[in-house]
C-alpha positions as CSV (number, residue, x, y, z in Angstrom):
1,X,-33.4,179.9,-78.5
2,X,-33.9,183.0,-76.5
3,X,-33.2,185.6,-79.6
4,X,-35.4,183.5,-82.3
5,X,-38.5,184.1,-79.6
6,X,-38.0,187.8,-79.2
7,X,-37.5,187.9,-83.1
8,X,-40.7,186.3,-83.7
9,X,-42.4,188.1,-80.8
10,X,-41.2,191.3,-82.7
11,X,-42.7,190.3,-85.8
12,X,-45.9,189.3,-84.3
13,X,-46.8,192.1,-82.8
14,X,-45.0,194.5,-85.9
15,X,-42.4,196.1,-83.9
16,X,-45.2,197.6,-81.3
17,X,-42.8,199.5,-78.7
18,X,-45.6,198.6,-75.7
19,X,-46.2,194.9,-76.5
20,X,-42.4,193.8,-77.3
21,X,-41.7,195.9,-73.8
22,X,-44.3,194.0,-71.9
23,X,-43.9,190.9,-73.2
24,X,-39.7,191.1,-71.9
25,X,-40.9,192.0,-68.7
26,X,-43.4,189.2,-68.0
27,X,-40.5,187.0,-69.9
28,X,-37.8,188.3,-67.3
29,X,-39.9,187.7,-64.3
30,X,-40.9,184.3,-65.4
31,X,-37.5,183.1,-65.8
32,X,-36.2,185.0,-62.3
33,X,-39.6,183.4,-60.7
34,X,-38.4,179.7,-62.1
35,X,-35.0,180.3,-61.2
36,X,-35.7,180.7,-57.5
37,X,-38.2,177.9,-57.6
38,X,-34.9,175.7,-58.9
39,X,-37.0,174.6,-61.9
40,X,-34.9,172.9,-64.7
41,X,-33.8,174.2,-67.7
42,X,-36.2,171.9,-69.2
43,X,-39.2,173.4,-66.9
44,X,-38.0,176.6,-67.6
């Protein structure tokens, strides 16, 4: 599930080097922020 996201974040935004960057970092600390909040998968 995870790759087909960043795949179709990378096409959306046409391989821009800033936006695909920024959009794994809020990803990343979304997940780390649900993962200490012991949200389920399904939450998450």
């Amino acid at each position: 599930m995870t790759g087909k996201l960043v795949c179709k974040m990378i096409d959306f935004y046409q391989g821009s080097h800033h936006d695909v960057s920024h959009f794994l970092k809020v990803y990343a600390y979304a997940q780390t922020i649900g993962q200490m909040e012991n949200l389920s998968n399904e939450k998450q």
